[in-house]
C-alpha positions in Angstrom: 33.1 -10.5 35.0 31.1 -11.5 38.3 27.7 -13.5 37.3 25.7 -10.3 38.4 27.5 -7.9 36.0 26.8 -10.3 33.1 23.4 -11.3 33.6 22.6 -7.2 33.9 24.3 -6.7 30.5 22.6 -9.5 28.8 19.3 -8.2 30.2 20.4 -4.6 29.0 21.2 -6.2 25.4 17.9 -7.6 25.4 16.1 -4.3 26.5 17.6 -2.5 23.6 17.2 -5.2 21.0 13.5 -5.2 21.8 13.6 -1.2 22.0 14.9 -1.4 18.2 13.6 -4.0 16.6 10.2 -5.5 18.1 8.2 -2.4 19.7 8.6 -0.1 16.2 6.4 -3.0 14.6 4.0 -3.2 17.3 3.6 0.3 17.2 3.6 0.4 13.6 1.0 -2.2 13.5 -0.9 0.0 16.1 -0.5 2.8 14.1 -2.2 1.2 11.1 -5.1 -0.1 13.1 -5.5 3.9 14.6 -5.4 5.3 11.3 -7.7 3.1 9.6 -10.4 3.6 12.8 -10.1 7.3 11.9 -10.2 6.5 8.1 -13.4 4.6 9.1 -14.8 7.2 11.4 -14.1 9.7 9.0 -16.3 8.2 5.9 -19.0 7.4 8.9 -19.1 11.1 9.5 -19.2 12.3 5.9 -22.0 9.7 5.2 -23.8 10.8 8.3 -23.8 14.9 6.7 -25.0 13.7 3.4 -28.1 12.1 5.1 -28.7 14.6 7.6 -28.1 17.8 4.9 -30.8 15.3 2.3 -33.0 15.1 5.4 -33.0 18.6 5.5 -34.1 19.1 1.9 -36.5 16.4 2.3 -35.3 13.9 0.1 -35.6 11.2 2.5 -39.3 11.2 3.8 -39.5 7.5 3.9 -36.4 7.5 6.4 -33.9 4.7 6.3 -35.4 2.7 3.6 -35.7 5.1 0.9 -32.2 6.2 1.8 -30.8 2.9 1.7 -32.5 2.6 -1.9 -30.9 6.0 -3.1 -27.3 4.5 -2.1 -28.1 1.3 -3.6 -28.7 3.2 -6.5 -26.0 5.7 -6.6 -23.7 2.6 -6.6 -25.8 0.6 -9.1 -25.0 3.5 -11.5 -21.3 3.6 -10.8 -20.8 0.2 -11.4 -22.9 0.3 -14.3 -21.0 2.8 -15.4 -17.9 1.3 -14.4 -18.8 -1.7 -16.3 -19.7 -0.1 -19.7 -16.4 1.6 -19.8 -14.8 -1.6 -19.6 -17.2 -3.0 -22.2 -16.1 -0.2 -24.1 -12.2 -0.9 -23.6 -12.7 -4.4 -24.7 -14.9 -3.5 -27.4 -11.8 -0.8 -28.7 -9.2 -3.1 -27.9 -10.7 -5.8 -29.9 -11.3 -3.6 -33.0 
């Protein structure tokens, strides 16, 4: 086989290895970075129509402050509440 011939398949072999093996991760990898952006965007959005339909009742008259307090505690309560159920588990598990 002439020098040409060989270096053209071994460049070809190389092609396809990197065709089957190396770009389906990188795309993969790109794939997950997309998704999460949109996953991201997409919570972003939601949060953004709670506030504006709660401005729209008038819950929010101090603006971002009081806002900010009502999700601080929204989440205080669920992880209160999170936390008593598991004080409750333990407290069942131990009886």
């Amino acid at each position: 086989m002439e020098p040409k011939n060989q270096l053209y398949l071994t460049l070809r072999s190389l092609w396809s290895m990197l065709k089957v093996y190396i770009l389906p991760v990188r795309w993969r990898v790109c794939y997950q970075e997309i998704l999460a952006s949109l996953k991201f965007n997409f919570h972003l959005l939601c949060w953004h129509a709670e506030r504006n339909q709660s401005l729209r009742r008038g819950a929010y008259t101090l603006g971002d402050k009081s806002m900010k307090a009502t999700l601080t505690a929204r989440s205080a309560c669920r992880s209160s509440a999170s936390n008593s159920n598991i004080a409750e588990n333990v407290q069942a598990q131990d009886s």
